[in-house]
N, C-alpha and C positions, 0 to 999 in steps of 0.2 A: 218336110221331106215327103215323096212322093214317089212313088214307080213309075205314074207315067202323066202324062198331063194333055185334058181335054178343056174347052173354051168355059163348057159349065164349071169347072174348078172357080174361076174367075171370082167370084161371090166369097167362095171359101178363104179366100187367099186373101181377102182384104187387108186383115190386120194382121198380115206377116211382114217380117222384117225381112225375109229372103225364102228362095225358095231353092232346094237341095232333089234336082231331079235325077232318081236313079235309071234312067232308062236304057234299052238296046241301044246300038251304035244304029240297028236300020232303022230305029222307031220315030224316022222324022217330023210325023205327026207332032209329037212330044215334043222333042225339040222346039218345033215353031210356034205351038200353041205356048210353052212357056217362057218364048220369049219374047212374043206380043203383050202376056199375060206382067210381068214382071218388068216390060218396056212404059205398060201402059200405068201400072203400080207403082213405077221408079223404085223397085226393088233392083237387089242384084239375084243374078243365077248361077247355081253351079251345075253343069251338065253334064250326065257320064258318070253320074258318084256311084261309082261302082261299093258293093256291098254296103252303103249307107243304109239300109233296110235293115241289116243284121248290126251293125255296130251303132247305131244313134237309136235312143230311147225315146220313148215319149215324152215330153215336156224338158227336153235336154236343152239346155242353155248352150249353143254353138256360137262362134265369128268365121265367116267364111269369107275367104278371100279369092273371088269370082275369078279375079286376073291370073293367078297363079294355081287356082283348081283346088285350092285346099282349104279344110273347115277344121277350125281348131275348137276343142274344149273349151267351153265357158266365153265369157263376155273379153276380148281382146282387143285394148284401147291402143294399142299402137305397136308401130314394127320394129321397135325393140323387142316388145313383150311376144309380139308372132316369133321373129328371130331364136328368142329364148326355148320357145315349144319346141322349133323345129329341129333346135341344134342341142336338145338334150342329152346328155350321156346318161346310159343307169351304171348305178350303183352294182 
């Protein structure tokens, strides 16, 4: 996860499995640079993630589902198990 994304990130990002960028809506720079960057990686991206800064941890195990904008807690192997997250009721 990242606030914003420049070309030298590139190096950093290698052995990531996705990249979770929080940036402004004007900060197109960001935008383009990580999705060159994650085009070039065959990562996916998720763009826009508002407050991911304040809610995701360091070393936090996420599944993020680029298509639909959302990043789920822990390691989620299938769209059942996404389905399950999303349509919880509490207690």
């Amino acid at each position: 996860m990242i606030p914003h994304c420049h070309e030298k990130y590139k190096h950093f990002l290698k052995g990531a499995a996705g990249i979770i960028l929080q940036n402004h809506p004007d900060d197109c720079h960001s935008e383009q640079m990580g999705r060159l960057i994650a085009h070039d990686l065959k990562i996916p991206i998720l763009l826009r993630a508002d407050a991911a800064c304040t809610i995701l941890k360091d070393d936090q195990m996420v599944t993020l589902d680029p298509n639909k904008g959302l990043v789920f807690e822990g390691i989620v192997e299938s769209e059942d198990e996404m389905l399950t997250q999303v349509c919880k009721i509490p207690h």
